[in-house]
N, C-alpha and C positions, 0 to 999 in steps of 0.2 A: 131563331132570332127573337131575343124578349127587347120588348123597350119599356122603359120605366120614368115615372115622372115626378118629382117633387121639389116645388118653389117655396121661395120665402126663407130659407133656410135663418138669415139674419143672425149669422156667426162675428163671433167677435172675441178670437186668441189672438187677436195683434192690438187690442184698443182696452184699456184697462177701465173698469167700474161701468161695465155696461151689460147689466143682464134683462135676459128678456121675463124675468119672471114678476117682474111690474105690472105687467099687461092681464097676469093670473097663473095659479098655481100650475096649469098645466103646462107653461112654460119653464117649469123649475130642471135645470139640468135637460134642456129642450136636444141640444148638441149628443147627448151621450144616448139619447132618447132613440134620434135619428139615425147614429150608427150603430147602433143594434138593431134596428128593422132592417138596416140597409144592407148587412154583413150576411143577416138572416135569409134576406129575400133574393139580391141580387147577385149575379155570377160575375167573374172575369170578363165571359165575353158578350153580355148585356149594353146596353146604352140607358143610359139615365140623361133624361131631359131636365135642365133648372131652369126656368123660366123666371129669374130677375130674385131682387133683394135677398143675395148672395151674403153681403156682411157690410157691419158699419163702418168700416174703416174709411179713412178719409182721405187716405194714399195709399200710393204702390207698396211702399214698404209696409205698412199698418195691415196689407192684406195679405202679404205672404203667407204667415200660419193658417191665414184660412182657406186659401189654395190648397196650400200643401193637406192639410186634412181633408180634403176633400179629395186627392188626388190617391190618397191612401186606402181609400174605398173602392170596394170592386165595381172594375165597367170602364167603359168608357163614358164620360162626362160633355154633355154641353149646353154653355147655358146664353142667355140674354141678360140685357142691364133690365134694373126696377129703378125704382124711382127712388129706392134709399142707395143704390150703387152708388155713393160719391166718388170711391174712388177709381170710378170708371171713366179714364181720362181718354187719351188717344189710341185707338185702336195698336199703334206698335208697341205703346208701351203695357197695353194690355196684353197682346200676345207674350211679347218679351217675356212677361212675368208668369206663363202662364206652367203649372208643371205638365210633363209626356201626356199625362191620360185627360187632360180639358182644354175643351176647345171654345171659342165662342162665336154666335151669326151677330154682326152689323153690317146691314146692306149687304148680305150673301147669304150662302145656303149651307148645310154642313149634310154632305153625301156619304151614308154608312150602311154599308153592305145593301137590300134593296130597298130602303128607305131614303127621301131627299126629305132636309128639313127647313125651312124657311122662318122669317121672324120678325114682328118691330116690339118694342117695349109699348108703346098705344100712350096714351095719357087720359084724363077723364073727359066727359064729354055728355052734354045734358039730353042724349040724344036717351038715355036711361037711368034709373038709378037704384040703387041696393039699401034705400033707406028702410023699406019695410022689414027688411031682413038680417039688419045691421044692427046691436046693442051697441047707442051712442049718446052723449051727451050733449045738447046744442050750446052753441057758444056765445052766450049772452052780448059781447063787447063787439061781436061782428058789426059792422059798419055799413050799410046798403051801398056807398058810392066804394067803398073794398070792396065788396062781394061783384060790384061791376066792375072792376079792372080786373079783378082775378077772372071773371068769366072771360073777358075778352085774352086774356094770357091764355087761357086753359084752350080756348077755340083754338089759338094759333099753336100751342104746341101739338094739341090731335091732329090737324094741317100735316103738317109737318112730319108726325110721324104714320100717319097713312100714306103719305108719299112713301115715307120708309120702307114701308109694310109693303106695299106696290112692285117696289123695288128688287127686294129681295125673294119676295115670289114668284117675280119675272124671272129667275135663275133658277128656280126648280128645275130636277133632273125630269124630263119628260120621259126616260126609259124608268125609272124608278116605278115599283109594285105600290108604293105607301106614301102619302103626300101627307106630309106635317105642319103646323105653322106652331110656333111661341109668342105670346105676346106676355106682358107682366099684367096690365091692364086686362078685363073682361071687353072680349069685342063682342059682346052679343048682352040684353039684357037677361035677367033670370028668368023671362017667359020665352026665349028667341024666336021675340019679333025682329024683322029684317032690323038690320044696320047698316051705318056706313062699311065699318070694318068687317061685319058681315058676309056683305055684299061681295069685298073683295078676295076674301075668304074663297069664296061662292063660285068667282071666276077665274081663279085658278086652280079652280078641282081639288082644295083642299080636302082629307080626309078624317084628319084630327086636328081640334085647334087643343092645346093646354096651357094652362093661363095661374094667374095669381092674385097676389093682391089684398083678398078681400081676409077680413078676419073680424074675430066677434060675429061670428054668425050666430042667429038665433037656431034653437033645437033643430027647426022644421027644414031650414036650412032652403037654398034657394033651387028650385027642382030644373037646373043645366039637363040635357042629354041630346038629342041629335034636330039638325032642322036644316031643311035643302042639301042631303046629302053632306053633311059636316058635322060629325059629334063633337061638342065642348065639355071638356073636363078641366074641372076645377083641381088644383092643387096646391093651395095653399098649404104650408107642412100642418097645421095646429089643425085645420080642417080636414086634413085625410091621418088627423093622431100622429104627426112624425114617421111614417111612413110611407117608402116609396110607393105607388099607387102603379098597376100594370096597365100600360097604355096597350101595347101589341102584345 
């Protein structure tokens, strides 16, 4: 049994004039990048984790080709929403569109072979942050009473999705060898001192958390690896080189 991980993919064959190679060179042809590691590394009967920012598409239709290319890859597939998931609408309609080999967790779990896997997307949360680690630019026209509304947004949606998170851990298979969790967001800082999401991690005897999100890391890169019995690994694609990353 291999499991395999890699987030952020931010495909986009259904949404025209949208590359990722804006961001830097090493985005250039990021997609063909990713299926040649993937084709390289992973088998048939493999599992590959996606944890969130899947593609830019901004509907159902707009995402099909990137489903389906994704579904062309060996393994079985499954992933969570990110925060660029737009066209992540109603769970039927997500399924409906989904091809044979991808599945996805909201508010459930996805049980393969003797692994159970659990999920929520997170949101941000000032409980840490990745500034020291992050090549960024600040943005002079920010507004102090904006920067207060967005923090009280930002509170209520991590609310919200730690209940998520709560939820779908509570369905873990307790006969399962291997306890997973997805989140897109980091639920732990890059020192993992305790957290909220942590925390909950923590008491459902999760074994692996893998996550996303982050990008523009500086060289040194932020030193994730195990704390109360829970390794966090990062998997941002541009961060593990477009290649799948071996979780089991």
């Amino acid at each position: 049994m291999r499991i395999w991980a890699i987030g952020d993919l931010h495909l986009s064959f259904g949404v025209k004039n949208k590359s990722m190679a804006i961001f830097g060179p090493h985005w250039e042809a990021h997609a063909e990048q990713i299926a040649a590691h993937w084709k390289r590394l992973v088998q048939p009967e493999d599992l590959v984790l996606i944890p969130g920012d899947i593609s830019w598409a901004m509907t159902i239709a707009e995402v099909i080709p990137d489903l389906e290319w994704i579904d062309a890859l060996p393994g079985t597939k499954v992933m969570i929403k990110g925060n660029h998931d737009y066209w992540w609408g109603s769970l039927s309609k997500v399924i409906g569109a989904l091809p044979p080999s991808l599945h996805v967790i909201q508010n459930n779990v996805f049980n393969w072979k003797e692994a159970t896997i659990g999920g929520a997307r997170l949101w941000d949360t000032p409980e840490y942050s990745f500034r020291e680690w992050i090549e960024f630019k600040e943005n002079p026209k920010a507004k102090q009473p904006e920067a207060l509304v967005q923090e009280e947004l930002e509170q209520k949606l991590f609310d919200r999705e730690i209940e998520r998170l709560k939820l779908s851990l509570s369905k873990l298979d307790n006969q399962a060898k291997v306890r997973i969790a997805m989140t897109h967001y980091p639920p732990i800082g890059a020192h993992l001192e305790p957290s909220r999401a942590a925390q909950v991690l923590e008491q459902h005897q999760v074994q692996i958390c893998v996550f996303g999100h982050l990008h523009n890391l500086k060289a040194n890169g932020p030193p994730f690896g195990e704390a109360r019995g829970v390794r966090y690994v990062l998997t941002s694609s541009d961060y593990i080189h477009f290649a799948p990353v071996a979780i089991l």
